[in-house]
MARDOLUM-981891 format. One record per residue: x, y, z of N, C-alpha, C, CB in turn. Coordinates in steps of 0.02 Angstrom, whole numbers, padded with zeros to 5 digits, always signed. Glycine has a CB too. Example, Ala and Ser with C-alpha at 12.3 -4.5 7.8 and 13.67 -1.06 7.14 Angstrom:
2
+00660-00284+00390+00615-00225+00390+00660-00165+00390+00565-00224+00452 +00642-00112+00354+00684-00053+00357+00645+00002+00394+00704-00030+00286 
//
This chain:
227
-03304+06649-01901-03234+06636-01921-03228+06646-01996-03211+06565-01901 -03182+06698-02015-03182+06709-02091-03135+06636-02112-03140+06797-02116 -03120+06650-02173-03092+06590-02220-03028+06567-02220-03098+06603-02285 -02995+06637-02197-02923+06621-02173-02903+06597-02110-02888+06672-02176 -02957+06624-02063-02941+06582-02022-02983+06514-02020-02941+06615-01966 -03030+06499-02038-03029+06419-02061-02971+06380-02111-03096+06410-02099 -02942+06412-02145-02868+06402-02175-02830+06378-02105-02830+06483-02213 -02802+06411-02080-02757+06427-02020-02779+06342-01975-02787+06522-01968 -02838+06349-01955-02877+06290-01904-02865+06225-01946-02975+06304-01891 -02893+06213-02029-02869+06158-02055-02801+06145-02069-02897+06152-02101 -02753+06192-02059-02676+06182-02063-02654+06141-02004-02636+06251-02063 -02691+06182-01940-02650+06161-01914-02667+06082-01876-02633+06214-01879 -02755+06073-01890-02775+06002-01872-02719+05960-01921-02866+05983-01891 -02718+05986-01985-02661+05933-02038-02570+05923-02002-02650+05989-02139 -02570+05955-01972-02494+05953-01920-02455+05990-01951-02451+05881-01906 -02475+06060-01987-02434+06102-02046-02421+06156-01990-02482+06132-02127 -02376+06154-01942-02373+06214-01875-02312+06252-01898-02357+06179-01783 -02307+06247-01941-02215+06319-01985-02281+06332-02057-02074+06241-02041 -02239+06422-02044-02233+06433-02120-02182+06482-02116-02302+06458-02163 -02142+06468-02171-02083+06499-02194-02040+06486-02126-02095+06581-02218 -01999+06552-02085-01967+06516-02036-01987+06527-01961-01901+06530-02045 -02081+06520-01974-02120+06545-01893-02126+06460-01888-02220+06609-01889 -02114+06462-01794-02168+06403-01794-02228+06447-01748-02134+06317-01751 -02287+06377-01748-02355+06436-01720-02375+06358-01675-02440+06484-01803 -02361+06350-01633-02417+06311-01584-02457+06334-01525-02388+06261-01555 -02476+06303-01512-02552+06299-01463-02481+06316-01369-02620+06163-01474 -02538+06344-01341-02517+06364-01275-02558+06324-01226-02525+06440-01264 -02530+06293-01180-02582+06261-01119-02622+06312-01094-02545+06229-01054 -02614+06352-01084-02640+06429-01050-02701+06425-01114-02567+06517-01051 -02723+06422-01161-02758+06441-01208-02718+06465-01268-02800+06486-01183 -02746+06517-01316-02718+06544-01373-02637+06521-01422-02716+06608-01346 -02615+06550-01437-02559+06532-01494-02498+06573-01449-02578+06570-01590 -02450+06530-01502-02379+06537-01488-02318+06542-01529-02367+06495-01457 -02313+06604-01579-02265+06601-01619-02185+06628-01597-02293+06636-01672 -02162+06582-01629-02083+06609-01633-02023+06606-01711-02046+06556-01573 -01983+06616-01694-01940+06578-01731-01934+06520-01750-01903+06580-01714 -01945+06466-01806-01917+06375-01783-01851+06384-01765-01916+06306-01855 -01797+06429-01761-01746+06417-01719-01750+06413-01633-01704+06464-01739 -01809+06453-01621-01818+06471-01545-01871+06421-01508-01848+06551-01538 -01910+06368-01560-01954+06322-01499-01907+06302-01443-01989+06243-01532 -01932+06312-01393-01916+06271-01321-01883+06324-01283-01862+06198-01326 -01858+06370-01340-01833+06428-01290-01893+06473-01217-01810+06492-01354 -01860+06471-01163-01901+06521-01133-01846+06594-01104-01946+06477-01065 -01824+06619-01136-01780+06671-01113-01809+06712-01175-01692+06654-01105 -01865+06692-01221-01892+06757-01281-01917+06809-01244-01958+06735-01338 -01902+06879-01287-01956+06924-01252-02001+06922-01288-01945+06991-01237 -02068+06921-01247-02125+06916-01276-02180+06964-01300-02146+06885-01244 -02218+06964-01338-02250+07018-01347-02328+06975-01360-02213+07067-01412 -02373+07031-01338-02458+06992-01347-02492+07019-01403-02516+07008-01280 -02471+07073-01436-02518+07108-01480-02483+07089-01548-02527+07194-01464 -02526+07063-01596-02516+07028-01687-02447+07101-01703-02632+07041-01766 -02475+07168-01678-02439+07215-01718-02374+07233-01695-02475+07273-01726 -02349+07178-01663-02270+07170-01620-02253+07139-01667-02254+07130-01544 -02276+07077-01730-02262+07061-01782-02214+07114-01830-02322+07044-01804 -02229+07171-01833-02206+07221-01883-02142+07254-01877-02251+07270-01886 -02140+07255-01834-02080+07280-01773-02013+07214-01805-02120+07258-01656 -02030+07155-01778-01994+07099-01778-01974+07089-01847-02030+07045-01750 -02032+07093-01897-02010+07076-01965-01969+07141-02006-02079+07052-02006 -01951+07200-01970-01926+07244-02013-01836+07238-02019-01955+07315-01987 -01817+07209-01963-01748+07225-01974-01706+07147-01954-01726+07298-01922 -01672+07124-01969-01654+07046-01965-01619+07067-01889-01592+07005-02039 -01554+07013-01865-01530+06993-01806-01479+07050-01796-01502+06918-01807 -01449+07070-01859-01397+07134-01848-01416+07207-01851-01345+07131-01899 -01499+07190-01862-01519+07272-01865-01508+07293-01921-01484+07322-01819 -01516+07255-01979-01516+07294-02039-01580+07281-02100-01446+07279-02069 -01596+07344-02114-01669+07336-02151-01666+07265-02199-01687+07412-02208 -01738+07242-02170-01764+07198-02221-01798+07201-02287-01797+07170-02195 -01796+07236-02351-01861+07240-02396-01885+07194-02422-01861+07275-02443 -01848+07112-02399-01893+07040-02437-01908+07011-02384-01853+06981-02490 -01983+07033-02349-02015+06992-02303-01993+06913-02317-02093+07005-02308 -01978+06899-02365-01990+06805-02360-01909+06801-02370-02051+06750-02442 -01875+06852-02357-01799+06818-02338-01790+06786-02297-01752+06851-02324 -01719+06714-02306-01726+06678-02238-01702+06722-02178-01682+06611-02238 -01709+06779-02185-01660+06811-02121-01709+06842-02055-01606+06888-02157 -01760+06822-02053-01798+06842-01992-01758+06839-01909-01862+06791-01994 -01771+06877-01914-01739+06869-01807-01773+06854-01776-01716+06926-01754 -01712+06829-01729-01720+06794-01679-01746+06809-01596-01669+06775-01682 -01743+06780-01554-01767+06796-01486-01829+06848-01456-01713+06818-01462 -01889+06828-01505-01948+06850-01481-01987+06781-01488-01978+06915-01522 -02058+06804-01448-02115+06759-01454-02182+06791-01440-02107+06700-01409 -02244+06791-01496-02300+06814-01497-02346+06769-01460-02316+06827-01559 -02373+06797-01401-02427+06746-01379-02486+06785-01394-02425+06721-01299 -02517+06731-01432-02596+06777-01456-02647+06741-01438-02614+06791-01541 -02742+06762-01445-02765+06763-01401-02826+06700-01437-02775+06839-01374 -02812+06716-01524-02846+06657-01556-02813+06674-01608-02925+06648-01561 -02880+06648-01669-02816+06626-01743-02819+06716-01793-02868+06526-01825 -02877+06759-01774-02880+06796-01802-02842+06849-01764-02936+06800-01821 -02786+06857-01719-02733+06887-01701-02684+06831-01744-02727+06898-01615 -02676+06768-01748-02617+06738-01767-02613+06785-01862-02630+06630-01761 -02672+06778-01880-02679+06801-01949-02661+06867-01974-02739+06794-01965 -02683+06906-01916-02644+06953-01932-02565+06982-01910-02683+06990-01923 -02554+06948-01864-02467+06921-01856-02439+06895-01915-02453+06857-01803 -02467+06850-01946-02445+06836-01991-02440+06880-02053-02468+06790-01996 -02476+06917-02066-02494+06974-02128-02431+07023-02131-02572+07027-02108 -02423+07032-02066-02359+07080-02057-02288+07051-02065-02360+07109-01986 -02275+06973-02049-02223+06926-02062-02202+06912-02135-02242+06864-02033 -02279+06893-02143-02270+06860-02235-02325+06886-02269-02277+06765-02250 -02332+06973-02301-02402+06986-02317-02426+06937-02378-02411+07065-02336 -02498+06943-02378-02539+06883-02421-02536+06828-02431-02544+06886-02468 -02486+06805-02383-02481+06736-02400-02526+06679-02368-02416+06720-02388 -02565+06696-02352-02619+06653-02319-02666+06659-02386-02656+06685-02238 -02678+06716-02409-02731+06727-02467-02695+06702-02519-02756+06804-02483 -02657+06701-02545-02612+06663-02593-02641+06598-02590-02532+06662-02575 -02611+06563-02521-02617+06494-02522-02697+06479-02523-02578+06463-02458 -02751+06502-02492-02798+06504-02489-02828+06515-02574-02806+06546-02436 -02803+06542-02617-02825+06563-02679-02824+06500-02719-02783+06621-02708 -02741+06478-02719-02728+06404-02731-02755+06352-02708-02679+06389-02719 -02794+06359-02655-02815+06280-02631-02889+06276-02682-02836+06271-02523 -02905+06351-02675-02990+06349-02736-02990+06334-02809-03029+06426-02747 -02916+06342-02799-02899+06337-02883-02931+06415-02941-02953+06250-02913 -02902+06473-02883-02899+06534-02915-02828+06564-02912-02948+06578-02886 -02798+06552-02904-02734+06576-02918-02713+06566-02979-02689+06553-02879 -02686+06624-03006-02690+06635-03075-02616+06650-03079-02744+06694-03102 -02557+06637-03087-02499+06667-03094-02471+06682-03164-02458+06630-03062 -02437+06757-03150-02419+06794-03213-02354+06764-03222-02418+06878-03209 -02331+06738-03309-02291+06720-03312-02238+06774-03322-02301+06677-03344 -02169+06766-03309-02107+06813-03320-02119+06879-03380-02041+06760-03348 -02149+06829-03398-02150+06878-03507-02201+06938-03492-02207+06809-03604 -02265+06913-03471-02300+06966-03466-02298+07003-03404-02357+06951-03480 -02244+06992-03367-02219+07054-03286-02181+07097-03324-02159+07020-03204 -02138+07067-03371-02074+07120-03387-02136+07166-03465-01965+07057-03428 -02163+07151-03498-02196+07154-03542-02261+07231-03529-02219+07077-03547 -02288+07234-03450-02315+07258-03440-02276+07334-03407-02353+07214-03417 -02207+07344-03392-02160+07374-03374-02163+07441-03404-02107+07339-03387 -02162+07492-03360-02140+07560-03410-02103+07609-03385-02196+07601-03434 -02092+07664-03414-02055+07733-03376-01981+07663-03391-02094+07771-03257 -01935+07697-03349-01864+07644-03323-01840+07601-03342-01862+07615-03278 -01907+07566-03314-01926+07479-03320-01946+07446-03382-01987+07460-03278 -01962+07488-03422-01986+07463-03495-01917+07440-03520-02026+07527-03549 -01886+07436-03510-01801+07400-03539-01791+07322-03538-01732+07427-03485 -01827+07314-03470-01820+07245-03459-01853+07209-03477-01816+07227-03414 -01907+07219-03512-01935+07173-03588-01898+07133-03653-01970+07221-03628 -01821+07160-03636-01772+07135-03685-01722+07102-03627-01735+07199-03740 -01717+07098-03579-01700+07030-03580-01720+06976-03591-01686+07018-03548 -01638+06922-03583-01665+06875-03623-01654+06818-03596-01645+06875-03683 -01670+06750-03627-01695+06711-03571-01618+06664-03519-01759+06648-03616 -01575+06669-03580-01497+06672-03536-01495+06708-03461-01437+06723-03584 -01526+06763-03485-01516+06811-03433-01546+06827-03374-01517+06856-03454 -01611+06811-03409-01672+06769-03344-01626+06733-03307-01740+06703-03375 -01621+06679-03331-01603+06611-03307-01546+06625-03237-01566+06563-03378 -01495+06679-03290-01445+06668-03222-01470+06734-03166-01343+06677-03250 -01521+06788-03184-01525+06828-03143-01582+06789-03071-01549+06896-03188 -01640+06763-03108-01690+06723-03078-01639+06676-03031-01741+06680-03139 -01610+06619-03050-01561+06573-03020-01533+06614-02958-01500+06550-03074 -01514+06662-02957-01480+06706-02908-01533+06734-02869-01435+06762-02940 -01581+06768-02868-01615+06802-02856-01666+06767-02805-01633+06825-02911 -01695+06711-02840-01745+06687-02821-01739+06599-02763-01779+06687-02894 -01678+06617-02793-01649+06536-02746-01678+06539-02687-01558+06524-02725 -01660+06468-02649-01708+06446-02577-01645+06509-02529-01704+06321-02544 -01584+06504-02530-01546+06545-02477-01563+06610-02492-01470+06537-02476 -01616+06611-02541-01616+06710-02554-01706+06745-02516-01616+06735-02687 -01746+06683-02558-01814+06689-02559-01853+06623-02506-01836+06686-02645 -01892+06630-02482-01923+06555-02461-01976+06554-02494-01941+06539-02386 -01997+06582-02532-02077+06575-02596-02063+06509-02632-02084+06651-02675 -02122+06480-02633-02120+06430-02678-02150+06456-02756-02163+06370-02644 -02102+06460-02815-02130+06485-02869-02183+06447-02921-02078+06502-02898 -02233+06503-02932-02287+06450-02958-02290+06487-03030-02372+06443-02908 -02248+06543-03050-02241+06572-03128-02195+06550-03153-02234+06641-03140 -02206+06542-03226-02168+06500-03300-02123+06576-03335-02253+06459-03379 -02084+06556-03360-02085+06623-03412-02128+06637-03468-02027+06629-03445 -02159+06587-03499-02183+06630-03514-02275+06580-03502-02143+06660-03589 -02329+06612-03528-02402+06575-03502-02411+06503-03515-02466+06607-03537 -02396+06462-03490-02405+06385-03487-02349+06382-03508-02458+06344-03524 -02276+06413-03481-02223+06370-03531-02165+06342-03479-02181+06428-03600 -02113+06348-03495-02062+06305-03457-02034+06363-03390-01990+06275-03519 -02012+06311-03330-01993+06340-03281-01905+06363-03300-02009+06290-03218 -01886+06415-03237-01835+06438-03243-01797+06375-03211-01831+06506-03216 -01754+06344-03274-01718+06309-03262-01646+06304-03231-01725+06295-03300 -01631+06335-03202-01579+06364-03148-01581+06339-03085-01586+06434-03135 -01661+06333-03066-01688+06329-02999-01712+06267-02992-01738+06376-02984 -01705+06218-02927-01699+06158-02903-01784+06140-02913-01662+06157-02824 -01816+06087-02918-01860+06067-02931-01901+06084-02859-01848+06003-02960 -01869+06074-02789-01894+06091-02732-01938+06147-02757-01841+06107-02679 -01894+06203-02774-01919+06274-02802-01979+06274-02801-01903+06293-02868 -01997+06245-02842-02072+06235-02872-02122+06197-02830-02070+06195-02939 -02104+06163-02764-02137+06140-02752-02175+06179-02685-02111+06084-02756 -02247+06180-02682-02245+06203-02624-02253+06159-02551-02289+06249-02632 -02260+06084-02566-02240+06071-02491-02194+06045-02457-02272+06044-02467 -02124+06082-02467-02069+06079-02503-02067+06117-02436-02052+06100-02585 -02014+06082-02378-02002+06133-02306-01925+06162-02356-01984+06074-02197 -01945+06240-02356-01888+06282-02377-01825+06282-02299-01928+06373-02400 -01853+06256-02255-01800+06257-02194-01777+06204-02192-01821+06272-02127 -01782+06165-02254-01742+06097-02264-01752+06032-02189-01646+06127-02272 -01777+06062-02152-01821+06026-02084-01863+05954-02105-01890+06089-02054 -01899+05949-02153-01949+05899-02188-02008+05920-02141-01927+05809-02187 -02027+05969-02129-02091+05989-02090-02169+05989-02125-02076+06062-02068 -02196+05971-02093-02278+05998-02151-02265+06084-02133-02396+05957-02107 -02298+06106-02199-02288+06173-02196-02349+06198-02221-02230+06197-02231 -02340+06271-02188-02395+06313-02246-02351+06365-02275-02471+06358-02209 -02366+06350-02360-02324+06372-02404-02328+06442-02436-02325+06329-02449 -02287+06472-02446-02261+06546-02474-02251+06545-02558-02178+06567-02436 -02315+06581-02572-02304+06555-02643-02304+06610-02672-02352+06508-02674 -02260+06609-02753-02264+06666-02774-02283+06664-02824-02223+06697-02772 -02334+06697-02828-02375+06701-02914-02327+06752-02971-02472+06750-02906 -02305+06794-02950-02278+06841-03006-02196+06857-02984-02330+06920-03009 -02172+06883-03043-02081+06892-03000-02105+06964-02984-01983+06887-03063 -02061+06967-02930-02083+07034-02871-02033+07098-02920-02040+07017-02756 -02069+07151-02888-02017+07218-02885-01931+07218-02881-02038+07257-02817 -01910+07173-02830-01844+07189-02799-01816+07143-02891-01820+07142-02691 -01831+07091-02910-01816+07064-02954-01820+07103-03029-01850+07013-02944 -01887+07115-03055-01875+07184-03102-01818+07233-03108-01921+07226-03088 -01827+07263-03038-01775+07326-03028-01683+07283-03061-01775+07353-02912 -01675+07244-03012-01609+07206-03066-01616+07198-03119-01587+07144-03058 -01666+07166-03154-01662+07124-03217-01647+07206-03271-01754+07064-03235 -01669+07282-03227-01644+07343-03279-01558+07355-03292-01674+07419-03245 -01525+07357-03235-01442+07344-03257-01419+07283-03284-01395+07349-03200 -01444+07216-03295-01414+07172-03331-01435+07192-03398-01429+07105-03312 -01507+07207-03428-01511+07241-03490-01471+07293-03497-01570+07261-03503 -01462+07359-03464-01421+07435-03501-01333+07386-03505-01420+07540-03418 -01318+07348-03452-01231+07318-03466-01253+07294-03519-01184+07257-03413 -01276+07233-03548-01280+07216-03611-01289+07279-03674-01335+07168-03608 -01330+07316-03669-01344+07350-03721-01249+07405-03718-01438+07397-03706 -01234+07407-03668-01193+07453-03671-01125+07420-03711-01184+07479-03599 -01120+07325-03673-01067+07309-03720-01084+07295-03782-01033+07262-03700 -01138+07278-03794-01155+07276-03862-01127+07362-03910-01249+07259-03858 -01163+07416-03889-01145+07456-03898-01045+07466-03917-01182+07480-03850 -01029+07474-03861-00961+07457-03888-00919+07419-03919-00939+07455-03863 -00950+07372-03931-00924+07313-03971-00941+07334-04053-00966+07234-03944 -00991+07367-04049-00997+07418-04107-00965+07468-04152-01024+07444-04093 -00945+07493-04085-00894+07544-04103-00854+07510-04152-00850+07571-04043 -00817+07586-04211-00756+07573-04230-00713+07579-04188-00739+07602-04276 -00670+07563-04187-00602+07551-04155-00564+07628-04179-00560+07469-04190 -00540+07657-04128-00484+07705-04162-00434+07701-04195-00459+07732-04133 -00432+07756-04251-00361+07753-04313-00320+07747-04264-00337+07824-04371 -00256+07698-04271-00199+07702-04245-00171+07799-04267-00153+07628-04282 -00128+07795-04206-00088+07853-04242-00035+07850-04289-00061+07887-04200 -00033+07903-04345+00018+07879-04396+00094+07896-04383+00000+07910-04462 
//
């Protein structure tokens, strides 16, 4: 049994059976049982046996429209994975919520290392090298939006900048990771995010060029009236 799934086995002896918005219990028949936490007790799911029916499920939410933030709350509904032990649940899971078992697993050793805001935007180039000048106003209200519990279910474990203060926008829950993001009070296994992602960068480049642009114009002279 590798490490994650001894992760997985001590979760779930601790009564931690959700992460993010799967639940995963035990089957009388033997093996595992994931669904939705909206769908326990349901039996009208269609079911699927193989981890890589996971991938399928996590690509497009309830209306059929692409997902690109696996840890959005918007996962769909009306399936259920019956798997056969924990190293099918693990990799069900990889495809649901990638790394987040190794994440949490990194954190429990006390190797998780998270990059603060300053040095994500800092390390940026081509495009992206712009967004090194925002600023922390701008953080604040883009992060606040961005990263909230109705947007993201990650629990954030980066500062802006290396050992410094959190984005203060965001609810103290935020930060916490055993913190049920389904507002449930469940033991959980937590979604954590060491660094601000891609989808977040890519914004934080049009709130810098609008600023530089009104700045820019605010520059401007003003045109001679006509005489």
């Amino acid at each position: 049994m590798g490490r994650i799934d001894e992760l997985l086995a001590s979760a779930l002896a601790e009564g931690r059976d959700c992460i993010g918005q799967i639940a995963l219990r035990t089957r009388s028949e033997g093996g595992y049982r994931l669904t939705h936490r909206d769908d326990v007790g349901r039996d009208d799911l269609r079911v699927s046996q193989t981890p890589e029916s996971a991938r399928e499920i996590a690509t497009y939410d309830d209306a059929g429209v692409y997902r690109p933030l696996k840890t959005a709350p918007n996962l769909r509904h009306g399936w259920a994975l019956h798997l056969p032990d924990l190293a099918a649940v693990r990799a069900a899971l990889e495809y649901f919520y990638p790394a987040a078992l190794a994440l949490w697993l990194a954190e429990r050793d006390g190797r998780l290392q998270p990059t603060a805001m300053r040095e994500t935007l800092g390390r940026q180039t081509g495009m992206y090298r712009v967004t090194g000048l925002l600023t922390d106003p701008q953080a604040e209200a883009l992060v606040g939006e961005l990263c909230a519990q109705t947007r993201c279910l990650r629990a954030m474990r980066w500062t802006k900048t290396p050992g410094g203060e959190r984005i203060a926008s965001l609810p103290a829950t935020k930060f916490d990771p055993e913190h049920d993001p389904a507002g449930a009070g469940a033991r959980v296994m937590p979604l954590l995010c060491a660094e601000m992602c891609n989808l977040v960068v890519a914004e934080a480049r049009p709130v810098v060029k609008a600023a530089q642009a009104a700045a820019a114009a605010a520059a401007s002279p003003a045109p001679a009236a006509a005489g």
